[in-house]
C-alpha positions in Angstrom: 24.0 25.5 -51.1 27.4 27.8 -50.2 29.0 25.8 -53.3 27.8 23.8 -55.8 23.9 24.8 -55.6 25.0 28.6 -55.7 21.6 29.5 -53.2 23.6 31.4 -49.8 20.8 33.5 -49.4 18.2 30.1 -48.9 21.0 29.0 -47.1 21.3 31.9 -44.7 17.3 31.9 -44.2 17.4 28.4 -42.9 19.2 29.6 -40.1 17.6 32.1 -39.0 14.9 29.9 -37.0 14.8 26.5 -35.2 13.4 24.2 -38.1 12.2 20.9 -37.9 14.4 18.6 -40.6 12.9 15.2 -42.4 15.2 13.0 -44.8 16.2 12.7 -46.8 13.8 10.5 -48.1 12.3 9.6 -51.5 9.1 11.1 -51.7 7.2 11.3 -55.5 8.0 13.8 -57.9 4.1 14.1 -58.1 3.5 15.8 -55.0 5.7 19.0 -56.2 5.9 21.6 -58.6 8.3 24.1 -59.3 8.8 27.8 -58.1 11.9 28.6 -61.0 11.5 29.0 -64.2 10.2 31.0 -67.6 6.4 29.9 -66.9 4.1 33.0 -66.5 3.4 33.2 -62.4 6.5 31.4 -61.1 7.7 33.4 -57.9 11.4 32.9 -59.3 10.9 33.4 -63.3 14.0 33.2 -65.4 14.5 33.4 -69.2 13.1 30.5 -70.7 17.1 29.9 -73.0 18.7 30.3 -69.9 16.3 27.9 -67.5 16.5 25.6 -70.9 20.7 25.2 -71.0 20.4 24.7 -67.0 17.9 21.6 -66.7 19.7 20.1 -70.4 22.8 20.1 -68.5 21.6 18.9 -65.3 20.1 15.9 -67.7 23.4 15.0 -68.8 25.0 14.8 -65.7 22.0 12.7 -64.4 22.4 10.6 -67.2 26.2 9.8 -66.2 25.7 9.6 -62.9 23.0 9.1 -59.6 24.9 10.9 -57.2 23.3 14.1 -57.0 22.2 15.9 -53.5 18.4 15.9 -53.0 16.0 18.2 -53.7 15.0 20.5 -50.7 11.5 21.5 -49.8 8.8 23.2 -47.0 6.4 21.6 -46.0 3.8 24.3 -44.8 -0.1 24.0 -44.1 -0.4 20.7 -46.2 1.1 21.5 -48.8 5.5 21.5 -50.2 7.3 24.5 -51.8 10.1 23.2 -53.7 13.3 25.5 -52.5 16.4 24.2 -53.5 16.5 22.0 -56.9 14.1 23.3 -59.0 16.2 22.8 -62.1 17.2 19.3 -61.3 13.5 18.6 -60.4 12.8 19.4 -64.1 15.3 17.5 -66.0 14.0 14.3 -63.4 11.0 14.8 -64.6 12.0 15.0 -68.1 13.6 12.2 -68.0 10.6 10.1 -66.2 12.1 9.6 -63.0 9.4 9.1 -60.6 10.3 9.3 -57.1 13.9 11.5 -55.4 15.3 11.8 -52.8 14.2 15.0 -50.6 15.2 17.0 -47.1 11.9 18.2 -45.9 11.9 21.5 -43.4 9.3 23.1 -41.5 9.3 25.8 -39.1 6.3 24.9 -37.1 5.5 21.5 -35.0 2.2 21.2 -36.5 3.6 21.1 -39.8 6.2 18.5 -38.4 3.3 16.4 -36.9 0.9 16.5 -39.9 4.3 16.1 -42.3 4.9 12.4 -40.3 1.4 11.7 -39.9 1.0 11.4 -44.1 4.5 10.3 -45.0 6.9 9.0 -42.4 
């Protein structure tokens, strides 16, 4: 997140509590949805040409090669909020992939319980 993803502030936020830490581990693509991007009512929107170049490069370098980090996410009160990969979400899900691999956070040990309860 300090290099290639470009995200220090998410970064620095981790940090500033205890957090519980799952994966990573391939969960479905179906069970998230993006925060980023041009869409009307995404907390992080971005110009739809700019959000466009980003995910068609990001499907190119899938396309020549697997070795990607994984997509980061919190898991809070049921439900995920995708953090850290929501460009390379989108071009996975262009390209019809249907599980990724994921590092799963939460803050409080309920979430952590429920969290391994449904998916561990």
């Amino acid at each position: 997140m300090l290099s290639d993803g470009h995200n220090p502030e998410f970064s620095k936020g981790l940090k500033i509590y205890d957090r519980f830490f799952v994966g990573p581990m391939e969960l479905p693509l179906s069970l998230f949805t993006r925060c980023t991007g041009p869409e009307d009512g995404m907390k992080y929107q971005i110009p739809a040409e700019a959000f466009e170049r980003h995910v068609s490069k990001l499907q190119q370098l899938l396309e020549m090669e697997n070795d990607m980090p994984p997509l980061i996410t919190n898991y809070v009160d049921g439900k995920f909020v995708l953090n850290d990969g929501n460009h390379r979400f989108e071009a996975l899900k262009r390209m019809g992939t249907i599980a990724y691999p994921f590092i799963v956070w939460m803050t409080e040990k309920l979430d952590y319980d429920d969290f391994c309860k449904r998916y561990k």
